[in-house]
Every structure is written in C-alpha cells, then in structure tokens.
C-alpha positions as CSV (number, residue, x, y, z in Angstrom):
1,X,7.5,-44.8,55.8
2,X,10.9,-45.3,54.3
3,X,12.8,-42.5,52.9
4,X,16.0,-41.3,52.2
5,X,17.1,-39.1,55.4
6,X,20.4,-37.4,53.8
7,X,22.9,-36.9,51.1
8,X,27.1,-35.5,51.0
9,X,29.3,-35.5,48.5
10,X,33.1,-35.9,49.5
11,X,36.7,-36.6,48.7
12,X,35.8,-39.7,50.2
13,X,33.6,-42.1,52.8
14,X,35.2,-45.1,54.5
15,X,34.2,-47.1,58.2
16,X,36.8,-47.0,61.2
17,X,35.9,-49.7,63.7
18,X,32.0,-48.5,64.2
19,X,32.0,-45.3,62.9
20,X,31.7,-43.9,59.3
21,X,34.4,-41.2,58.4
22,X,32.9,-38.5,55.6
23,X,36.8,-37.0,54.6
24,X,36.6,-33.5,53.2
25,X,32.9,-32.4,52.6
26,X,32.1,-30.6,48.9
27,X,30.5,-27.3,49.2
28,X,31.5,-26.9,45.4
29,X,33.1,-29.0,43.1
30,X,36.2,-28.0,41.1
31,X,37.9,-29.8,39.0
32,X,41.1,-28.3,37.1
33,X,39.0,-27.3,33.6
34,X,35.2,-27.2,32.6
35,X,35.2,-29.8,30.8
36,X,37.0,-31.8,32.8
37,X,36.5,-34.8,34.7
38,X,36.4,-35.3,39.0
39,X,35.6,-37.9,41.5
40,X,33.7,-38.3,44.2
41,X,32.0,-40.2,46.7
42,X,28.6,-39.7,47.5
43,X,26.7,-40.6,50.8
44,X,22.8,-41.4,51.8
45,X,21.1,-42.6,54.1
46,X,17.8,-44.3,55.0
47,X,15.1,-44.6,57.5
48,X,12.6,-46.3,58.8
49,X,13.0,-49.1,56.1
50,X,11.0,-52.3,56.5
51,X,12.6,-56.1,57.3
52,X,12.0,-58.3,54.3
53,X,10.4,-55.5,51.8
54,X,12.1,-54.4,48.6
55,X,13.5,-51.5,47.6
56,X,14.6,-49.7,44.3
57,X,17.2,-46.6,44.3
58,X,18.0,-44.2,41.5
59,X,20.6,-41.8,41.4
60,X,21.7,-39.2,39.1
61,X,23.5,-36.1,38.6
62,X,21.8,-33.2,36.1
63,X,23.3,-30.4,35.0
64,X,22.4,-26.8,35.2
65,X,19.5,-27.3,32.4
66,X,17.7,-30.3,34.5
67,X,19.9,-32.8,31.9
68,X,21.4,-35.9,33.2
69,X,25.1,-35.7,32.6
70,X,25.0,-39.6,33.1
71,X,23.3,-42.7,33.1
72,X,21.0,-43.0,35.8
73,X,22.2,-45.5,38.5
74,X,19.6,-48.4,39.7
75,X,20.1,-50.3,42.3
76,X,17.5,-52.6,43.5
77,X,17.8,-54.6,47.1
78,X,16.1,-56.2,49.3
79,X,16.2,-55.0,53.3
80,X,17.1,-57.9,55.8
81,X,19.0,-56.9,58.7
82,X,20.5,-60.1,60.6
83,X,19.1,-59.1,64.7
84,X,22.3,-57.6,65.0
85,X,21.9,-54.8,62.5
86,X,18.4,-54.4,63.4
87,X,19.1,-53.6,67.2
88,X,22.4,-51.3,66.0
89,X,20.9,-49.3,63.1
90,X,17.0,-49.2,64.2
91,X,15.9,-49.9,60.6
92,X,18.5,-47.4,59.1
93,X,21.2,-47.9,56.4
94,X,23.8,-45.7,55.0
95,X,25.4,-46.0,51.3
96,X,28.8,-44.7,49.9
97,X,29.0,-44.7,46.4
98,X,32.7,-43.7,44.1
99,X,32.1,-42.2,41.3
100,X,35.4,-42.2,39.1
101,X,35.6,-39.3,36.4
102,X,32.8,-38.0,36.0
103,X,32.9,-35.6,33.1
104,X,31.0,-32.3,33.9
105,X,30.6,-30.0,30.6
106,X,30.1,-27.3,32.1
107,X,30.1,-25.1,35.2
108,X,26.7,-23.6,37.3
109,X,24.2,-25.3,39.7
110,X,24.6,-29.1,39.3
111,X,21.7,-31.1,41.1
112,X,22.6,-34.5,43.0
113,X,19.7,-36.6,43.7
114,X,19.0,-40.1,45.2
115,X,15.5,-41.9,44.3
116,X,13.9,-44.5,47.1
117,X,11.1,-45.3,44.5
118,X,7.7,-45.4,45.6
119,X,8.6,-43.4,48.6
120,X,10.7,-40.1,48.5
121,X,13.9,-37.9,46.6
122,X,16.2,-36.0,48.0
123,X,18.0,-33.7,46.1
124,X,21.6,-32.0,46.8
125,X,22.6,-28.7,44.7
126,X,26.8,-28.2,44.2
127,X,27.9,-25.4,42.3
128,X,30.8,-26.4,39.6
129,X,33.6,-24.2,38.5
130,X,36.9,-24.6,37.0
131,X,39.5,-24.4,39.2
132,X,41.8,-22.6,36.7
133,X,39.7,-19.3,35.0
C-alpha cells in the first residue's frame, strides 16, 4: 500500500548528478523574532506507489494549538514512471517543496504533516523560538 515513508525540513533540498542533497537539517526552527517569518524546504517521500493510480497530497503546518498557520497545500498527480524510473526508484518518489516566509505567530511545538489521502500521514514536530529573547 502506498504511503508516505519520510519527512525533513531544511535550509534547503537540491539533486547533484543522481543523488539528492538535504543542506542543513532543522532540529528547531528560529527565525530572528516570534512573529517573524522563515523559509524552508520540506522533503517526503513515497513508497510502494502504484503505475497508472492517482494520488492526492496535503500538507500543512499547525501551530502549537492544532491551528493551521496556513492554507493547506493540495497537490493531486497521477503516478507513471517511464521503465526508467520504475527500475531506478522501485515505485518510490521523493518531493521538495520551498516554502518562502512563512509567518509563524508564535513560538512552542509546531506540527509538519504530509497527507497521501486514502492511505497514510506522517507528521514531523519542530520546536519554534526566536532567535533574539
């Protein structure tokens, strides 16, 4: 059954030849006041997805109170690897996704999660503080 196998938030997620590169990991996210704004990248993955089916993905950030501090993001697409990226990734798929400025009111336990409808969430706590007290 499909699912989504992992999540990271980082400084930033880009490909080098074959490999994906995850630059500088967040364990906590800090941006220079609360409120304040920071960006990020975040990263998923997927398994054991199925040629030619359909898929729907939300994601969403909530804050410490289980509020979405955002829109949720939908992204709908369907899952046909050429035989090239069938052999290489085995029915897997990764995902990087910039999020520019997000506004985050105010510090604690922020929850990250990713959505494969139908199938399984993962979720992803980060702690937020201001980097100036």
């Amino acid at each position: 059954m499909a699912k989504i196998s992992s999540i990271i938030v980082s400084e930033d997620t880009f490909n080098n030849e074959n490999e994906m590169i995850i630059k500088n990991p967040y364990t906590i996210i800090t941006p220079y006041a609360v409120p304040g704004n920071f960006s990020f990248v975040l990263t998923f993955s997927m398994i054991e997805l199925q040629p030619g089916t359909s898929y729907s993905l939300e994601i969403n950030i909530q804050n410490p109170h289980g509020e979405n501090i955002r829109e949720p993001g939908i992204i709908d697409f369907d899952y046909q690897p050429s035989p090239e990226e069938k052999t290489r990734s085995r029915d897997s798929a990764s995902l990087s996704l910039n999020f520019k400025n997000v506004v985050f009111k105010e510090e604690g336990l922020h929850t990250f999660y990713v959505e494969l409808k139908g199938h399984n969430r993962k979720e992803l706590e980060i702690p937020v503080f201001s980097l100036v007290q």
